[in-house]
N, C-alpha and C positions, 0 to 999 in steps of 0.2 A: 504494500500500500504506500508506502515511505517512498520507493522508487519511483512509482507513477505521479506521485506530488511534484518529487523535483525534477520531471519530465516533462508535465506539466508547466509547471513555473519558468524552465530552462526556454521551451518552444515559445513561453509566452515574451519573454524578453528579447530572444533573437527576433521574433517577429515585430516587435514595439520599436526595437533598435533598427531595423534597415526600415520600417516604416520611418521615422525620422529620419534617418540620412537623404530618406529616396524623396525628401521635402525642395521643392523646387527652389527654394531662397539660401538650400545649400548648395546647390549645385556650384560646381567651378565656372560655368557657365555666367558669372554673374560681371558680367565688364562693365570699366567705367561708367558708361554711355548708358547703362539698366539700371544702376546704382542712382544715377543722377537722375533719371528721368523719373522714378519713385519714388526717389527721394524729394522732389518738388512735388508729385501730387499730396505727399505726405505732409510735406510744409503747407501747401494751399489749404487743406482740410485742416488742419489745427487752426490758420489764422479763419477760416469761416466758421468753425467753433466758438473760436475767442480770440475775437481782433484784436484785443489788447495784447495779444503774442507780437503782434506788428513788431511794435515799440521793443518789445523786448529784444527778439531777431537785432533790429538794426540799433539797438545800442549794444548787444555782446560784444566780445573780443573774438569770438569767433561760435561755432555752432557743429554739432555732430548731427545730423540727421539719419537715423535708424527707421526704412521705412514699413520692414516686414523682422518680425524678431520671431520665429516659432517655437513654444516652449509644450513640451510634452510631458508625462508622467503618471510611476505606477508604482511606489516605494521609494523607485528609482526616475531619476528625470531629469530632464537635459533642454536647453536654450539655446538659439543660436539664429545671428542673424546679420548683415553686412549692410554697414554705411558710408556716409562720406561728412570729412572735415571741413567745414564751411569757412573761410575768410573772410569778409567783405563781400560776401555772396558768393566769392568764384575757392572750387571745387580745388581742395587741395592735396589732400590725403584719403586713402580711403580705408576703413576698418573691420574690423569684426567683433563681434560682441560672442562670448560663448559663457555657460554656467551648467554649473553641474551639481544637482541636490539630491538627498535622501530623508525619507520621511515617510510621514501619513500625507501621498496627495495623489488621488488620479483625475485623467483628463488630458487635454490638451486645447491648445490656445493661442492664437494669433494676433499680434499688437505691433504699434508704432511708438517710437519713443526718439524724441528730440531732448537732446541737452544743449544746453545755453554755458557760455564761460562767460564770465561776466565781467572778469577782471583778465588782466593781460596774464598777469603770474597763474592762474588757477590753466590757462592756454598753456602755456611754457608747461607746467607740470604734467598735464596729460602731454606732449606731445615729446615730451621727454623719456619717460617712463614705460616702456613695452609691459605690459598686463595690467595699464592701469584702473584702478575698481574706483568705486563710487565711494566717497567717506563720509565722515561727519561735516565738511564744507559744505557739501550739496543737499539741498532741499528737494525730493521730488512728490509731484503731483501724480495723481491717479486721475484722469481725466473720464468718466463715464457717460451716456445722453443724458442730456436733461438735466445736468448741473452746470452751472458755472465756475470754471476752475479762480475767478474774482482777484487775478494777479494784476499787475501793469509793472513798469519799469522804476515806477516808485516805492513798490512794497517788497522787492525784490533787497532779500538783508543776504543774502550766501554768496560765496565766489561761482557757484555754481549750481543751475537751476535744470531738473529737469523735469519732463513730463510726458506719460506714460497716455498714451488713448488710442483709440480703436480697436478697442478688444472684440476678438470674436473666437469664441467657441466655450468650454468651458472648463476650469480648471480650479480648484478651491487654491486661490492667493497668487497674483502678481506680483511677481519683486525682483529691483535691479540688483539686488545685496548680493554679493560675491560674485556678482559678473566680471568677466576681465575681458576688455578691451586689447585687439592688439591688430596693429600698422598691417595691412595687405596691398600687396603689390598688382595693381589693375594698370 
């Protein structure tokens, strides 16, 4: 009976793990020019949310836009999704975001998330730092319908701001905490 559990449970994870991978936003497939292009409808759709992002956008020091992040799980569970480093609007660097958790959570789940640098040094720091995570500088939102995430460029206190929306599917708890950021070559 013991043998057919962990036969069970074995099948169930190889099959959860290449269902993840065979996720189209992992694909190596994802060039420059796809990254950008998603990465602006993703910007557009936050600021038609909440215009007040405007102001935010064009006072950072710079911006990461993450326009598909897919996070899966079943004990075990796994995140993963590529962006790009915004400058002054123009496309500088591009990334990836990946995490890896264990627990009590199943489900799966697809989101957009934009971070804002607010200050020049909080810039320099991530783009410094190969695996850089999220700390206690940054502030992030959870953006859902039908709420107002109620920021502007004035109430903004952290060197780093980000915000988390367009969820869809489901998944008990969204969270950037121990994601690591790191530099890809497109």
């Amino acid at each position: 009976m013991m043998i057919k559990a962990r036969f069970f449970l074995l099948n169930f994870f190889l099959i959860f793990f290449f269902s993840l991978i065979s996720c189209n936003n992992i694909s190596e497939e994802s060039t420059g020019n796809i990254i950008n292009r998603d990465a602006e409808i993703a910007l557009q759709k936050l600021f038609e949310l909440d215009p007040d992002t405007i102001s935010i956008y064009k006072n950072s020091a710079g911006t990461i836009i993450i326009p598909r992040i897919t996070k899966a799980g079943f004990v075990l569970g796994g995140s993963y999704g590529e962006g790009v480093l915004r400058i002054n609007e123009a496309p500088i660097d591009y990334y990836s975001i990946a995490s890896a958790s264990y627990g009590l959570q199943v489900g799966a789940q697809r989101y957009s998330n934009i971070i804002f640098f607010m200050t020049q040094e909080a810039l320099r720091s991530f783009r410094v730092k190969d695996g850089w995570e999220l700390g206690v500088d940054a502030e992030v939102v959870f953006r859902d319908k039908g709420y107002s995430l109620g920021v502007s460029s004035n109430t903004i206190t952290k060197p780093i701001y980000a915000i988390v929306f367009d969820q869809k599917g489901l998944l008990a708890g969204t969270s950037l905490e121990g994601a690591k950021f790191s530099r890809l070559v497109r």
